[in-house]
Each structure stands twice: as C-alpha cells, then as structure tokens.
GUFIFI-401494 format. One record per atom (N, C-alpha, C, O, CB): residue in one letter; x, y, z. Coordinates in steps of 0.1 Angstrom, whole numbers, padded with zeros to 4 digits, always signed. Atoms other than C-alpha are relative to their C-alpha. Glycine has a CB too. Layout:
// residues N
AXYZ/...
END
This chain:
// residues 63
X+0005+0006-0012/X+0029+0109+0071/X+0010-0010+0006/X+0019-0014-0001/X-0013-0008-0003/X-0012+0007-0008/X+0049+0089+0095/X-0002-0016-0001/X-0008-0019-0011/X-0001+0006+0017/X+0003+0015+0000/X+0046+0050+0100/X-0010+0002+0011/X-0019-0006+0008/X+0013-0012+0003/X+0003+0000-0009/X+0029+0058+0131/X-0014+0008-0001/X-0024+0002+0003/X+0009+0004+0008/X+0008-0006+0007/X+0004+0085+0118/X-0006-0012-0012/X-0018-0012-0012/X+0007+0012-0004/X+0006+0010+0009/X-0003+0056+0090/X-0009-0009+0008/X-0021-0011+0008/X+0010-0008-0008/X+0007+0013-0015/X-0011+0030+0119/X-0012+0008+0002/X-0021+0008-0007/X+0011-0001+0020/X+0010-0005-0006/X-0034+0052+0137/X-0012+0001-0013/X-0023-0005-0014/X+0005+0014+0007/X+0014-0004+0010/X-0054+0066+0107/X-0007-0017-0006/X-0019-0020-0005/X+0007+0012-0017/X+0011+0010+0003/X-0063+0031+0093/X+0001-0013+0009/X+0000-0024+0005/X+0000-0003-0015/X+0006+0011-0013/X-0064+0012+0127/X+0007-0010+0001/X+0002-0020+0007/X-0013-0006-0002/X-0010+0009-0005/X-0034-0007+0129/X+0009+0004+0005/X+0011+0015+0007/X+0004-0008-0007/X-0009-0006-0009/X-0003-0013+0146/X+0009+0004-0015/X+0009+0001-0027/X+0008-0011+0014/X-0011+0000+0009/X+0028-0001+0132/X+0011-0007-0005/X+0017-0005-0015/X+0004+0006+0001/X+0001+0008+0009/X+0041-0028+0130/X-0005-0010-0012/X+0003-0017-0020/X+0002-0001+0005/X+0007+0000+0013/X+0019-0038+0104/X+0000+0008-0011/X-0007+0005-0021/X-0009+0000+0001/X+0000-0012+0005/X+0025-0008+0089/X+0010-0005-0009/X+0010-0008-0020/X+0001+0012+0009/X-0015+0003+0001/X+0061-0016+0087/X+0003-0012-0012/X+0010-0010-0023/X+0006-0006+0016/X+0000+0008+0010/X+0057-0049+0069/X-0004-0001-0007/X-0001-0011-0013/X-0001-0007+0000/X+0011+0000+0015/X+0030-0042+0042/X+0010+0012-0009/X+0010+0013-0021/X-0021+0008+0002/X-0008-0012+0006/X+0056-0011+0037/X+0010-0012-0006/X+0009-0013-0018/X+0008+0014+0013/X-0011+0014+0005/X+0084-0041+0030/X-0003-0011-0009/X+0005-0016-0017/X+0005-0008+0011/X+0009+0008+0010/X+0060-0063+0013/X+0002+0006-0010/X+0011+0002-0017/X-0015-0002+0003/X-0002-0002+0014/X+0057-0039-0014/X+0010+0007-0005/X+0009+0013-0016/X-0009+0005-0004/X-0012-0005+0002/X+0087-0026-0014/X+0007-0014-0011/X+0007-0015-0023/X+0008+0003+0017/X-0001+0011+0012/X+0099-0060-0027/X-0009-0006-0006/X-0005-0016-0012/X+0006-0010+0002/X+0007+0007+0019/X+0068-0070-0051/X+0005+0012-0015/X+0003+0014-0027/X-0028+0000-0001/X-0002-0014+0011/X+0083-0037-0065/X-0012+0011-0005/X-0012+0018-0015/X+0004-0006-0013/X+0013-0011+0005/X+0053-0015-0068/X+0002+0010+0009/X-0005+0020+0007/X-0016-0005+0001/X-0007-0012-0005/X+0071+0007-0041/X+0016+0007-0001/X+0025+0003-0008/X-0001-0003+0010/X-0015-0001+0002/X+0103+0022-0040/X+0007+0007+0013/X+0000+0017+0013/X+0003+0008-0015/X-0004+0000-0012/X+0119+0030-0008/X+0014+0015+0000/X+0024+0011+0005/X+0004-0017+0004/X-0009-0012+0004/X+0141+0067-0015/X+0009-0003+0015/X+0021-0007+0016/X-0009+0017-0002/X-0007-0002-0013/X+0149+0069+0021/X-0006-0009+0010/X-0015-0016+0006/X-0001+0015+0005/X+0011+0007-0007/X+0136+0052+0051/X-0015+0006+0004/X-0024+0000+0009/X+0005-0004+0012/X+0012-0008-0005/X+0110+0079+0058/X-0008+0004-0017/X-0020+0009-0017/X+0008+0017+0011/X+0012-0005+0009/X+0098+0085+0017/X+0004-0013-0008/X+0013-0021-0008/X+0002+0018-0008/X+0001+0014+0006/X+0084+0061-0006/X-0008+0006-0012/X-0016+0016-0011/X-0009-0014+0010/X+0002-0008+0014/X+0076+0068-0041/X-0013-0015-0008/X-0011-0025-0001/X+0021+0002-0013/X+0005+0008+0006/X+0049+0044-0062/X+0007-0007-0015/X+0006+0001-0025/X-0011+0008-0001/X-0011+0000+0007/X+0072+0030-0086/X-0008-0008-0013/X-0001-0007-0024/X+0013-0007+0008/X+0007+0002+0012/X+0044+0011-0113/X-0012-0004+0007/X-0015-0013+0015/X+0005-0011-0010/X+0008+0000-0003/X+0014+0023-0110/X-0012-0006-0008/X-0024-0005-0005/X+0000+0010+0004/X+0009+0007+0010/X-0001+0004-0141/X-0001-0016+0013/X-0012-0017+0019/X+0009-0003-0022/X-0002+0013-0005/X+0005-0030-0122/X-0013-0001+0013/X-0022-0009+0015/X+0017-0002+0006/X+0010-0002-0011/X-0015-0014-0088/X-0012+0000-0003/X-0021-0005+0004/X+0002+0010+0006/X+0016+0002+0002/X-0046-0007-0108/X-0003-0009-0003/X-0015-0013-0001/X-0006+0006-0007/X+0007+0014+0005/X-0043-0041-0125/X-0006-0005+0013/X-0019-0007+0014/X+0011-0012-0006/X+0001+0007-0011/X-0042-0055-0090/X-0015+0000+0006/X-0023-0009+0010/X+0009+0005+0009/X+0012-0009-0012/X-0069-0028-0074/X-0013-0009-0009/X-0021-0019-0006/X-0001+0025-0001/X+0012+0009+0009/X-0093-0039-0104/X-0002-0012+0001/X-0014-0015-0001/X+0000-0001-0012/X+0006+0015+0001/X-0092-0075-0102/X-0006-0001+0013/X-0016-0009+0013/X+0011-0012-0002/X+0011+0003-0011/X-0106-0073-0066/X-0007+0009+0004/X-0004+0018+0012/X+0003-0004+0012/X+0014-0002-0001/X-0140-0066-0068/X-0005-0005+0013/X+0000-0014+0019/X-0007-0008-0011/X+0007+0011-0010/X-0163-0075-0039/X-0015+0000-0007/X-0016+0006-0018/X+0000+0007+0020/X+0011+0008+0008/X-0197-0087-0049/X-0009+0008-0004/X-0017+0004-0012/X-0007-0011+0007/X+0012-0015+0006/X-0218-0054-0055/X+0006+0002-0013/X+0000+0011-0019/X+0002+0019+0011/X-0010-0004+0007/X-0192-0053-0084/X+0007+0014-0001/X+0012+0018-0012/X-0005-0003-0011/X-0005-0009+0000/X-0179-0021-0073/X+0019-0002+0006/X+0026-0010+0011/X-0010+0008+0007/X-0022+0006-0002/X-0137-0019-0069/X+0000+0002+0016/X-0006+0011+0023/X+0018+0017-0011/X-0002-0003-0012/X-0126-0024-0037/X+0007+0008+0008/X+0007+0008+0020/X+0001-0006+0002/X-0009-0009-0003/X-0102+0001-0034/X+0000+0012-0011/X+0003+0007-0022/X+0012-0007+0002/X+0001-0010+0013/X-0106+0036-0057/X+0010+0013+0009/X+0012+0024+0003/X-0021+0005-0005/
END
C-alpha cells in the first residue's frame, strides 16, 4: 500500500501518515528497507504496547 492509499483508508492525511511511519521507525518497532517497504521489526514489544491499552469495556483496543 502506498502512503497515500494508507491516508485515505484510515482517514487521514498523508502527511500523518508520513510521521507515525518515522515515529516508529525510530521507537524501533519498524524498520524502514526502502522508502516504499517497511518490515515490523519487534513484534513482542507491539503487543506489549497493543495490550496495555484497553478502553473501558476491557476489550484490546487494537487486535
């Protein structure tokens, strides 16, 4: 998918796209091959993350 195709599908711009792509690029939980592919680079760390935020139904907020 493109940066632009990302935007559209979940309703932002692409520049936003752009900087959450760079955000996790350096917390390191991405990894950046090329400018166009991006690999998950520790995916134990993402689920810690995903799991700790709950919203209040106690179901995960992201699955």
């Amino acid at each position: 998918m493109s940066r632009a195709d990302i935007a559209s599908y979940l309703g932002l711009t692409v520049e936003t796209v752009v900087r959450s792509l760079k955000r996790l690029v350096s917390m390191g939980l991405l990894v950046a091959y090329t400018p166009h592919e991006f690999g998950i680079s520790d995916i134990a760390t993402i689920q810690r993350r995903l799991g700790a935020s709950r919203d209040r139904s106690g179901s995960r907020a992201y699955q």
